[in-house]
TORMIFI-377992 format. One line per 8 residues: for each residue x, y, z of N, C-alpha, C. Coordinates in steps of 0.2 Angstrom, whole numbers. Example, Ala and Ser with C-alpha at 12.3 -4.5 7.8 and 13.67 -1.06 7.14 Angstrom:
% TORMIFI-377992
66:-28:39:62:-22:39:66:-16:39  64:-11:35:68:-5:36:64:0:39
This chain:
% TORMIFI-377992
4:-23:332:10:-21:328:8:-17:322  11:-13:319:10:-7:314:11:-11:309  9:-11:303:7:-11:298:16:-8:294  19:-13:292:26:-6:287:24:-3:283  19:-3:280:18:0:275:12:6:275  11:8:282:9:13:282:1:11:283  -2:6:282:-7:6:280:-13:6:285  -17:10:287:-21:12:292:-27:6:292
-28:5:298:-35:0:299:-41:4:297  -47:1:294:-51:4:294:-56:5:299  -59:9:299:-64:14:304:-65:10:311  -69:11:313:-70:6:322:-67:10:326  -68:7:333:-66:12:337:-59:10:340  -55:17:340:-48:17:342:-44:17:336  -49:16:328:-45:15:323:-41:22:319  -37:22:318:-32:27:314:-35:29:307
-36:36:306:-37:38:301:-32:35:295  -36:37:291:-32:33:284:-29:36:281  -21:35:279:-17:38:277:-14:39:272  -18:44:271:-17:47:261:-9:49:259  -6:48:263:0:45:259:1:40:256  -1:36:258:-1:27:255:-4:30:252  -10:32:248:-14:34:244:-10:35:240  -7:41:240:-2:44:234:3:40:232
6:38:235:10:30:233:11:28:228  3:22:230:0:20:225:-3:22:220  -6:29:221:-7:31:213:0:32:210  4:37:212:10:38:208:14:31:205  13:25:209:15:19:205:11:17:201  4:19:202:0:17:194:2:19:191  1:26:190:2:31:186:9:29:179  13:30:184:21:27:182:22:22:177
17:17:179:17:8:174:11:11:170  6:14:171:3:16:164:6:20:159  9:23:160:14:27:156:19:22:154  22:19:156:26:14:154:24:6:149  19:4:153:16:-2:150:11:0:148  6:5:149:0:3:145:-7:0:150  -11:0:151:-17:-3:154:-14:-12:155  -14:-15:149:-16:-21:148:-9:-23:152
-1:-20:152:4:-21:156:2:-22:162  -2:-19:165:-4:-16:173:-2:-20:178  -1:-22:182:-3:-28:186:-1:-26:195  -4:-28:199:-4:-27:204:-1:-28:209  3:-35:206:8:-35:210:15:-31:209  16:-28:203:21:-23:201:19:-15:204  12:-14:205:11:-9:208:13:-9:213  12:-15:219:12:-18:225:19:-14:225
23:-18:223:31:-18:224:34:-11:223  30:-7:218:34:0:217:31:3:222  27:3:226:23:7:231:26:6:239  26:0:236:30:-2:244:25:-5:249  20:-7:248:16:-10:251:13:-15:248  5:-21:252:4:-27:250:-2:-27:247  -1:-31:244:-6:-31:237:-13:-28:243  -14:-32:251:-18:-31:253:-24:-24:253
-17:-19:256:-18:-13:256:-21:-10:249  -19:-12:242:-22:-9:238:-29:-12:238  -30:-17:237:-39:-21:237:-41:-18:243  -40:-15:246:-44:-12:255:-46:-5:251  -42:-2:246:-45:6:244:-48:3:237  -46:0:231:-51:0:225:-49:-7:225  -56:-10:224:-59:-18:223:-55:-21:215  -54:-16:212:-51:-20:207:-45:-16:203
-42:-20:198:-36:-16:194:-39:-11:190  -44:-11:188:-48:-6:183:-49:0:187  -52:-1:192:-54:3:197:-47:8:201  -44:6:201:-36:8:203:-33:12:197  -34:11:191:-32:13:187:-33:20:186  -42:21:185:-48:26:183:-44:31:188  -44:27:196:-42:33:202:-36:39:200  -29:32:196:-22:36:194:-24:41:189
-26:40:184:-29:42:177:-31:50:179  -36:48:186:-42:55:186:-36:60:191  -32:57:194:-27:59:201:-21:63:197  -17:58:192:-13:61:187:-14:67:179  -20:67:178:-24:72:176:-23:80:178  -25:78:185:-26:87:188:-31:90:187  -29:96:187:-37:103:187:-38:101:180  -45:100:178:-48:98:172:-52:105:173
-53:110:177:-59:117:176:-57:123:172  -58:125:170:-58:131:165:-61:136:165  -58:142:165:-61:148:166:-65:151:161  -71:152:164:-76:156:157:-77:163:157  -76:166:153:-75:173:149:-80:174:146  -82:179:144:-86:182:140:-85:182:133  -80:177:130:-78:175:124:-80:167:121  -84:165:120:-84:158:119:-79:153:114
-76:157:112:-71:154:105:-65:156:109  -64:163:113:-59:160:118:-58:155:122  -64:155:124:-63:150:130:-63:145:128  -66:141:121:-65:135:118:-57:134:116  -55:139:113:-47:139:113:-42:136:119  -46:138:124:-42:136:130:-43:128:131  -51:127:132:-53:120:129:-49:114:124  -47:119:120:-43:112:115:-35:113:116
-34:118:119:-27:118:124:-27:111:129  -30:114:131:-31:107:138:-31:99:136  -36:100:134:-39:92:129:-33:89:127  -28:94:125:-24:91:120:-18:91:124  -16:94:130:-11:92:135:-13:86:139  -19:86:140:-22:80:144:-21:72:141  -27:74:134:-28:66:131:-23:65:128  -21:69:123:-17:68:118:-8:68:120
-6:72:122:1:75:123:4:71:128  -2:69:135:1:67:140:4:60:140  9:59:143:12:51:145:8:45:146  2:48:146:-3:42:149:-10:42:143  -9:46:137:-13:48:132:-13:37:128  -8:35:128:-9:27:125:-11:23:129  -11:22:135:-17:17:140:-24:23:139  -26:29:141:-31:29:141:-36:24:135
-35:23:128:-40:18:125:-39:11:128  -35:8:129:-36:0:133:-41:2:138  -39:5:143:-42:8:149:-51:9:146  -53:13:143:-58:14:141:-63:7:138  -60:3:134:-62:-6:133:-64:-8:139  -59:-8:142:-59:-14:149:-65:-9:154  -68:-4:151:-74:-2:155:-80:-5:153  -81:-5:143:-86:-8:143:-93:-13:145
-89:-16:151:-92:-20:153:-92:-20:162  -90:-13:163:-90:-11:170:-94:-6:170  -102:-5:169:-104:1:167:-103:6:175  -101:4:181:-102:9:188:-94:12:187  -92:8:185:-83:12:185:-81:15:178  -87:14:171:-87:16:164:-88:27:167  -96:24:173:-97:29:174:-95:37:177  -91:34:183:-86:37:187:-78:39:183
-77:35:177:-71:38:171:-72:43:168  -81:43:164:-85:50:161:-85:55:165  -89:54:171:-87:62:175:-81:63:177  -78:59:182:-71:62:181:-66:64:176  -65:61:171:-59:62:164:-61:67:160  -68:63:157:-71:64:151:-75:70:150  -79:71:155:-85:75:156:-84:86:158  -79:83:161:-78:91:164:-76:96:157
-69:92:153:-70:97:148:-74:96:141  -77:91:140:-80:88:134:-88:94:137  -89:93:143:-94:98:146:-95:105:143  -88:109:144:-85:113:144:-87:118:138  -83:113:134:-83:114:128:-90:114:123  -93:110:125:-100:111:124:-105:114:125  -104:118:132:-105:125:133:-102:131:130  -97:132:129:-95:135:125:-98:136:117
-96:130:112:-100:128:106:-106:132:107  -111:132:112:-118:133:111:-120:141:114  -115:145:118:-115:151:118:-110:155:110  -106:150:107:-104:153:101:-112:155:94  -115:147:95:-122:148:92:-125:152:92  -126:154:100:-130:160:101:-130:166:99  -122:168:98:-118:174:97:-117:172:90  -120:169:86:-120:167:78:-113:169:76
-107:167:81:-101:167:79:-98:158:77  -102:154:77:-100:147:74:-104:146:68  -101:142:64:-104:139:58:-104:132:57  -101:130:64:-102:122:61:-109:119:64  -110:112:65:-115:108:66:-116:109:74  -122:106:77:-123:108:83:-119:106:89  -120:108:95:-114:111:99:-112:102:101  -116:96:103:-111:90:106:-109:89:98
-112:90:92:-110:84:86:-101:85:83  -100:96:85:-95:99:86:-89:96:89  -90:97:95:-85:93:100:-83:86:99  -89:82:99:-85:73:98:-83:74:90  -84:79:85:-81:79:80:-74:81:81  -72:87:87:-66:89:86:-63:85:90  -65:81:97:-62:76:97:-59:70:98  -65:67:94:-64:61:90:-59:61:84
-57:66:81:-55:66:75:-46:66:77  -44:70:83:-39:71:86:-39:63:91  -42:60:93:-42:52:96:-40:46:90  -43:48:85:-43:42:79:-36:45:76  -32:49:73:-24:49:71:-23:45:77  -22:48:84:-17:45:88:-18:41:92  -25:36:91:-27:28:92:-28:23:90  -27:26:82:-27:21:76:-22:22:70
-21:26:69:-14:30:63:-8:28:69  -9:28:74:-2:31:77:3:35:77  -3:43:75:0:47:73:-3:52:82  4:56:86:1:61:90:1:67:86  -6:70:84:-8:77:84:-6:83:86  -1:88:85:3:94:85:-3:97:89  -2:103:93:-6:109:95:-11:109:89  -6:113:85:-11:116:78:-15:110:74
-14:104:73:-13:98:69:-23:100:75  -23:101:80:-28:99:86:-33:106:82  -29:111:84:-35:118:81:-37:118:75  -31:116:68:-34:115:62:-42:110:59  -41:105:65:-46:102:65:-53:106:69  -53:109:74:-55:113:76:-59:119:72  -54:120:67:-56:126:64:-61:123:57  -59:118:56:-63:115:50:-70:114:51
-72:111:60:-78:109:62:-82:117:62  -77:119:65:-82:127:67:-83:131:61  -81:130:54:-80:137:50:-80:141:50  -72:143:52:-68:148:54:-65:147:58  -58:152:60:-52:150:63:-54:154:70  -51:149:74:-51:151:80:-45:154:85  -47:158:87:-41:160:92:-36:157:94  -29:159:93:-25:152:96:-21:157:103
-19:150:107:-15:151:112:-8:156:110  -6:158:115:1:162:118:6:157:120  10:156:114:17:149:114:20:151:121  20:157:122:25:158:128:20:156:134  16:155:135:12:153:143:11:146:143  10:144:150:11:137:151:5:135:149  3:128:145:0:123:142:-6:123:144  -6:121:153:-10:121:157:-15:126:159
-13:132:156:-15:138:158:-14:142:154  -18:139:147:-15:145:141:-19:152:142  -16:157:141:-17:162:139:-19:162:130  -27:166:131:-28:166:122:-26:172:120  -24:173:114:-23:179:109:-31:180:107  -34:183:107:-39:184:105:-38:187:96  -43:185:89:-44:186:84:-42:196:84  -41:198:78:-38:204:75:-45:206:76
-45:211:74:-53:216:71:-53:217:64  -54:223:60:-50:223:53:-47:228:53  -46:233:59:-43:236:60:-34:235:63  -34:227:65:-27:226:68:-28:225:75  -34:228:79:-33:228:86:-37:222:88  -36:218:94:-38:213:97:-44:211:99  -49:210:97:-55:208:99:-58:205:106  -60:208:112:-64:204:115:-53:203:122
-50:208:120:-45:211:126:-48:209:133  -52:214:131:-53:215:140:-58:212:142  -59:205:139:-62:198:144:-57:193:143  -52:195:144:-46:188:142:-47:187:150  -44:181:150:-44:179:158:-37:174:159  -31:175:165:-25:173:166:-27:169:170
């Protein structure tokens, strides 16, 4: 007898491949109660109920509520990669676009710190949160920073102390103030660590995929044009 909820046997022989639909389901119901309640709201049986399937099915794909969470968090996220250019203050620009659509802006920006606690003490699931959430653009931007150095177009302190500055600073308003950080609210901090102003996005292009303006010259014309990247 089939399973209503879609939920595939695992492997063995004769067994049905696993149906990443259920899969999607369940994240999009995580996803949903995290934005709404929060980590610490989370519960499993409400996941259960919004997915349409039995608590069973979810413990068969992640062993615990944390573990289901990190999945939705990194699934709900998206493309976290970033196109590099021959501009590194451009491409940091795009950097703190992102960070700030992703950590701060998004509907799930208030569960990620509960979420981050309840790892403390999960250091294989703390780990698999870093690379997937954390790492790709914190990465990024760090590489960035350090080819800025090189091209002694940065003034601020060294390339990681840069970054957990600029992002720390933007996590502490809107984790502790409970204040959410503007776009600019995000670059003016940005521009403070670096010493000097950086490139800002194109209001008109989507978030996700900002297009940078590149700085003036003293001339009026655009710096570093023809390595822009769409």
């Amino acid at each position: 007898m089939s399973d209503p909820s879609g939920e595939d046997r695992p492997g063995g022989r004769g067994g049905r491949p696993r149906d990443t639909a259920v899969d999607q389901r369940i994240l999009q119901a995580t996803t949903s109660l995290l934005a709404q309640r929060g980590f610490r709201g989370l519960r499993v049986d409400d996941v259960a109920r919004s997915a349409g399937v039995p608590k069973s099915t979810i413990y068969r794909r992640w062993p615990s509520l944390t573990d289901l969470a990190v999945a939705a968090v990194d699934d709900a996220l998206g493309e976290r990669g970033v196109v590099i250019g021959d501009d590194p203050l451009v491409d940091l620009s795009q950097i703190v676009v992102r960070t700030h659509t992703l950590l701060i802006s998004s509907p799930l920006a208030g569960a990620l710190p509960q979420l981050a606690l309840e790892l403390v003490n999960r250091p294989e699931t703390a780990r698999l949160y870093r690379e997937r959430v954390i790492s790709p653009l914190r990465d990024a931007a760090i590489d960035a920073v350090r080819r800025a150095i090189e091209q002694t177009s940065w003034k601020g302190p060294d390339a990681e102390t840069s970054v957990d500055m600029m992002i720390g600073a933007g996590l502490y308003r809107h984790n502790y103030l409970g204040h959410t950080p503007t776009l600019e609210e995000a670059f003016t901090i940005a521009d403070a660590v670096a010493g000097r102003r950086l490139p800002r996005p194109d209001s008109s292009s989507d978030p996700t995929e900002p297009k940078i303006l590149p700085e003036a010259d003293h001339h009026g014309s655009p710096r570093g044009a023809e390595n822009m990247k769409k």
